[in-house]
LUMDREN-806661 format. One line per 10 residues: their letters; for each residue x, y negated, z negated of C-alpha. Coordinates in steps of 0.001 Angstrom, whole numbers. Each point is the difference from the previous one (the first is absolute). Layout:
# residues N
a	X Y Z; ... $
***
This chain:
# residues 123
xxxxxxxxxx	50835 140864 24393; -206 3714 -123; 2857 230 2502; 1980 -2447 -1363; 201 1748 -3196; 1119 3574 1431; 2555 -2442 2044; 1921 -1116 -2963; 95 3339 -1464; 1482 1315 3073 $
xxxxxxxxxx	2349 -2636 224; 1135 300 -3442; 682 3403 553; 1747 -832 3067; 2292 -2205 -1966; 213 2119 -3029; 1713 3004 2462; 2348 -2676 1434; 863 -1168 -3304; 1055 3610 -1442 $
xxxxxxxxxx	1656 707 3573; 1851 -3078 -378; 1422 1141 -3517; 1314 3271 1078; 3370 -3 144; 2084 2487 1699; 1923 2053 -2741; 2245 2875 890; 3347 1789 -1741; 2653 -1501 1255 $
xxxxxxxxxx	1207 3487 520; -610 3449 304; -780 2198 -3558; -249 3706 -1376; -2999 1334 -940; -307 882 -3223; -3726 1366 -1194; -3470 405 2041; -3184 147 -2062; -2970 299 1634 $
xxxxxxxxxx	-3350 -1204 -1765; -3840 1376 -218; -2225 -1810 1738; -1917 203 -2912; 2843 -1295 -2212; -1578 -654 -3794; 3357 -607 -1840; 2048 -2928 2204; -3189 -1376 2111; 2022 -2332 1957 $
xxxxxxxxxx	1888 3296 1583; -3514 1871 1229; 1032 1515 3326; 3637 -1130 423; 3459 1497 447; 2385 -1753 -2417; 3833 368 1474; 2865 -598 -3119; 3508 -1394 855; 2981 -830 -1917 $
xxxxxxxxxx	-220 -3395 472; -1588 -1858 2874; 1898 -3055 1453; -2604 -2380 1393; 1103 -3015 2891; -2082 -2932 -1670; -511 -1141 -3506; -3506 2219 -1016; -1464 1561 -2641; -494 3632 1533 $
xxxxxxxxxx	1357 2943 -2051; 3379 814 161; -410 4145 -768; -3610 370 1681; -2079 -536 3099; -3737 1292 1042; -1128 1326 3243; -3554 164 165; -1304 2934 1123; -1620 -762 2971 $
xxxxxxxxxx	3198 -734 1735; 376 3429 438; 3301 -860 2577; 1474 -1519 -2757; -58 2568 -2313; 802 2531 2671; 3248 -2018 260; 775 -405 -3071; -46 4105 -380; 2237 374 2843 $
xxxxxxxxxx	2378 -2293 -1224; 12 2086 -3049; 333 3018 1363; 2930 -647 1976; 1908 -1960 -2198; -159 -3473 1742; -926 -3008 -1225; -2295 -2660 595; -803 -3885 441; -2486 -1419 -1974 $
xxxxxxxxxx	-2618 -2457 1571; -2474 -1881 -2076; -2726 -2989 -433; 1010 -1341 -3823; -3485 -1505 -232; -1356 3443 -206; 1346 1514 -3383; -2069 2870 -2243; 1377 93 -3460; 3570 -309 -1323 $
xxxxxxxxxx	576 -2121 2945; -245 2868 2516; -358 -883 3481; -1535 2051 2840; 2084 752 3211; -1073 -1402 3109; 2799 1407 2108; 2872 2405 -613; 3270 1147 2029; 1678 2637 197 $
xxx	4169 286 -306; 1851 2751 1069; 2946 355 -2473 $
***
């Protein structure tokens, strides 16, 4: 019975995953953008909790391919994707700008998503 029990837990978490993987949906800009602001948040962040730890990247206004509800000024990169916001600093550094990557099922507040991928475009 014992094993039964620790069965259906790990099977519901097994199907919980699938379910959330299932519901990602692949949202990038449908082209490349200008980077306007970088802010970089405390991990010990007091004031905006949802931001502990993250890089927030402004633009003008982000042009997204599918219908979502991610923020049209603002994305996150958490700060353990350290490549990420080592790109992100190069880009704005030298001018270029970037393609925006995202999973809309993973917002913060305001809508914000985090960036799962970015790319870089020469100008």
């Amino acid at each position: 019975m014992k094993h039964i029990k620790y069965f259906l837990i790990v099977l519901a978490s097994v199907y919980s995953l699938f379910i959330n993987l299932a519901n990602a949906a692949n949202i990038y800009t449908t082209s490349s953008h200008s980077i306007g602001d970088i802010t970089f948040h405390s991990v010990k962040e007091t004031v905006h909790p949802s931001a502990t730890g993250v890089v927030q990247v402004l633009f003008s206004n982000i042009a997204w391919n599918d219908n979502t509800s991610c923020n049209k000024r603002a994305v996150y990169i958490r700060d353990e994707d350290s490549h990420l916001v080592s790109a992100i600093l190069t880009a704005y550094t030298a001018g270029m700008q970037v393609r925006i990557y995202v999973d809309d099922t993973l917002q913060a507040n305001d809508h914000i998503c985090y960036v799962r991928a970015l790319k870089l475009v020469k100008s």
